[in-house]
C-alpha positions in Angstrom: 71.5 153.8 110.7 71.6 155.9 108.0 73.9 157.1 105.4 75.8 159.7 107.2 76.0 157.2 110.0 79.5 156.5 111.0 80.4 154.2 114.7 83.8 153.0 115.2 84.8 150.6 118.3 88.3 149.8 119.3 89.1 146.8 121.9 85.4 146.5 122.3 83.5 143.8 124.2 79.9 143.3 122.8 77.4 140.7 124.3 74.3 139.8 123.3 71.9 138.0 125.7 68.5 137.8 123.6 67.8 135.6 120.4 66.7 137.0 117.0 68.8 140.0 117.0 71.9 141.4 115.5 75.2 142.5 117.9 76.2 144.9 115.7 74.2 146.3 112.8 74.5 148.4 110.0 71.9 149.2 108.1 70.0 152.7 105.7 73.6 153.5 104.4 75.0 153.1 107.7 79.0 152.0 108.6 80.8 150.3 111.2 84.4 149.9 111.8 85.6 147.6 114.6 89.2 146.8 115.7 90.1 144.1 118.1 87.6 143.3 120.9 85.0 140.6 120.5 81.3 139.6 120.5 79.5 137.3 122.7 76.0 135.6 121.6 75.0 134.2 125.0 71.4 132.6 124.4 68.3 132.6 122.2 68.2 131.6 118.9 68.5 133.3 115.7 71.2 135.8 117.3 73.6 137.3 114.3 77.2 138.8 115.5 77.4 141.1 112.5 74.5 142.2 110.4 74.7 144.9 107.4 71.7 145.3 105.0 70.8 147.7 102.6 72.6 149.8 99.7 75.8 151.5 101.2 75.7 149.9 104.0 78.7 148.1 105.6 80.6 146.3 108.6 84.6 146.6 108.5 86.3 144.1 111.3 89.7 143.3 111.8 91.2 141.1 114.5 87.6 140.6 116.1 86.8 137.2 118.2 83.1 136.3 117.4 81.9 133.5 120.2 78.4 131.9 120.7 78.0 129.1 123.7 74.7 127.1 124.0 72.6 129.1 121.5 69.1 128.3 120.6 70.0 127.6 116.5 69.9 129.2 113.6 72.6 132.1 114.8 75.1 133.6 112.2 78.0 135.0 112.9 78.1 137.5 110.0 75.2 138.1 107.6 76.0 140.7 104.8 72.5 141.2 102.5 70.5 143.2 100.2 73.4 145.2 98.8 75.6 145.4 101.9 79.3 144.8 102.2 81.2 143.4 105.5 84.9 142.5 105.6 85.6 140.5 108.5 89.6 139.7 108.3 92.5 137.6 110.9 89.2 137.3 113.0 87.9 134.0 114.8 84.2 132.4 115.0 83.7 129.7 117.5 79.7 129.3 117.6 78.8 125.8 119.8 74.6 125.4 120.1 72.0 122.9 121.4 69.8 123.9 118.7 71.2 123.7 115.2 71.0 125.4 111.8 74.0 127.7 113.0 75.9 129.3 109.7 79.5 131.2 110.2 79.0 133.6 106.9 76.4 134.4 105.0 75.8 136.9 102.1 72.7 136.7 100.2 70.3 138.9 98.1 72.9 140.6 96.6 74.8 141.0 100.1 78.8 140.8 99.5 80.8 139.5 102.4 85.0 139.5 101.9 86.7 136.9 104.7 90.3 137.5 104.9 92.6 134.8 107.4 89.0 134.2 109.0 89.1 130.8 111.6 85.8 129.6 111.4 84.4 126.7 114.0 80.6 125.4 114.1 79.7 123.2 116.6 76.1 122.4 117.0 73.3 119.5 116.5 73.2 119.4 112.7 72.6 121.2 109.7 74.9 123.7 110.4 76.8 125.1 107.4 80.2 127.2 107.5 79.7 129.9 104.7 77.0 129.9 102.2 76.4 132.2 99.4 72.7 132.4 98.5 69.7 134.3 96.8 72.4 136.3 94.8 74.9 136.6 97.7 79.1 136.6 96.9 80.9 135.7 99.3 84.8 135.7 98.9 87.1 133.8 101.5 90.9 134.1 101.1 93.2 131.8 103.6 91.7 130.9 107.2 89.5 127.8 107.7 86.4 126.4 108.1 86.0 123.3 110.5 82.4 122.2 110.8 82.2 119.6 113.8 79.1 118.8 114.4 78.0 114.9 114.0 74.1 114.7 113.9 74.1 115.2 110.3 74.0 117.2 107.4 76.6 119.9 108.4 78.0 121.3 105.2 81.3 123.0 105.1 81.0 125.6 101.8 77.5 126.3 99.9 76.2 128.3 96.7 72.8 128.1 96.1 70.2 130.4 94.2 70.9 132.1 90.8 73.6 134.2 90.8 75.2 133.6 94.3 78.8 133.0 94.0 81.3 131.8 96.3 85.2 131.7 96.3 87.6 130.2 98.7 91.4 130.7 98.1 93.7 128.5 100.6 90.3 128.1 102.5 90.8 124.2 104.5 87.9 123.0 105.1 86.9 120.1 107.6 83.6 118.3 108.2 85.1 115.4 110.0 82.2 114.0 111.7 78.3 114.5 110.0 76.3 111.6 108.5 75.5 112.8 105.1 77.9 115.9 105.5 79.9 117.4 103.0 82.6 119.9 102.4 82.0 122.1 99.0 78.7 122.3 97.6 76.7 123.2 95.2 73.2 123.8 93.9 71.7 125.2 91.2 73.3 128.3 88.5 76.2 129.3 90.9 79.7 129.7 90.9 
């Protein structure tokens, strides 16, 4: 925390055994560089893997493997907002619930989040969504994929939604092979 803040982890195993709270946050200006290693969301809900918020503040991971097992729903695995950057890149998210409304990326009130050769996997009760740009979020995926497994319904693979938000996938597949009412891109409202 803060803006001469600096942590950097290498090979680094991170677990998280308590809902509603971030893994690894960066936030007031704060950075975090991580290489390698992974995080672990073991129970509660509401759990995010990485969380950056605030104006100059921002989470760099590379080769990181982001895992969640019988969560309580609504987890994300990284949530970039209110003028934050994170790069997550050749990383893996595998996030499997009992509770739902899990989302794999998220940037939103003017959060930017870049995913580079990202392999994304939700599997949960429903409503889940893969990456979603909102509130004036940007999220940019190049490569990777996005496979959204969950069949109670509404799972959605890709979302922009609120003025300004913008998302953009670039060799991206995307699979929701399974939901009722599912979908893979979408839509809603003056986004791009």
């Amino acid at each position: 925390s803060g803006s001469s803040s600096l942590i950097t982890a290498t090979g680094s195993t991170i677990s998280l055994a308590a809902g509603g709270n971030g893994a690894v946050q960066a936030d007031s200006g704060g950075r975090i560089v991580l290489s390698g290693g992974g995080i672990n969301l073991l129970a509660g809900g509401g759990s995010q893997a990485l969380y950056a918020t605030g104006d100059g503040s921002s989470i760099t991971a590379e080769g990181v493997a982001i895992t969640g097992n019988q969560l309580g729903g609504g987890g994300i695995a990284a949530r970039s907002t209110q003028g934050a950057a994170i790069l997550l890149a050749d990383s893996t998210v595998n996030l499997r619930s009992n509770g739902g409304g899990e989302t794999g990326l998220q940037a939103d009130a003017g959060g930017t989040l870049v995913a580079d050769g990202v392999t994304l996997v939700l599997d949960a009760t429903g409503g889940d969504v893969g990456a979603r740009a909102i509130g004036g979020g940007t999220l940019t995926m190049a490569g990777g994929s996005v496979a959204v497994t969950g069949s109670n319904g509404g799972e959605i693979g890709l979302l922009a939604s609120g003025a300004g938000s913008t998302l953009g996938a670039a060799g991206v597949a995307v699979s929701v092979p399974a939901s009722a009412g599912g979908s893979g891109p979408s839509a809603s409202c003056a986004c791009r």
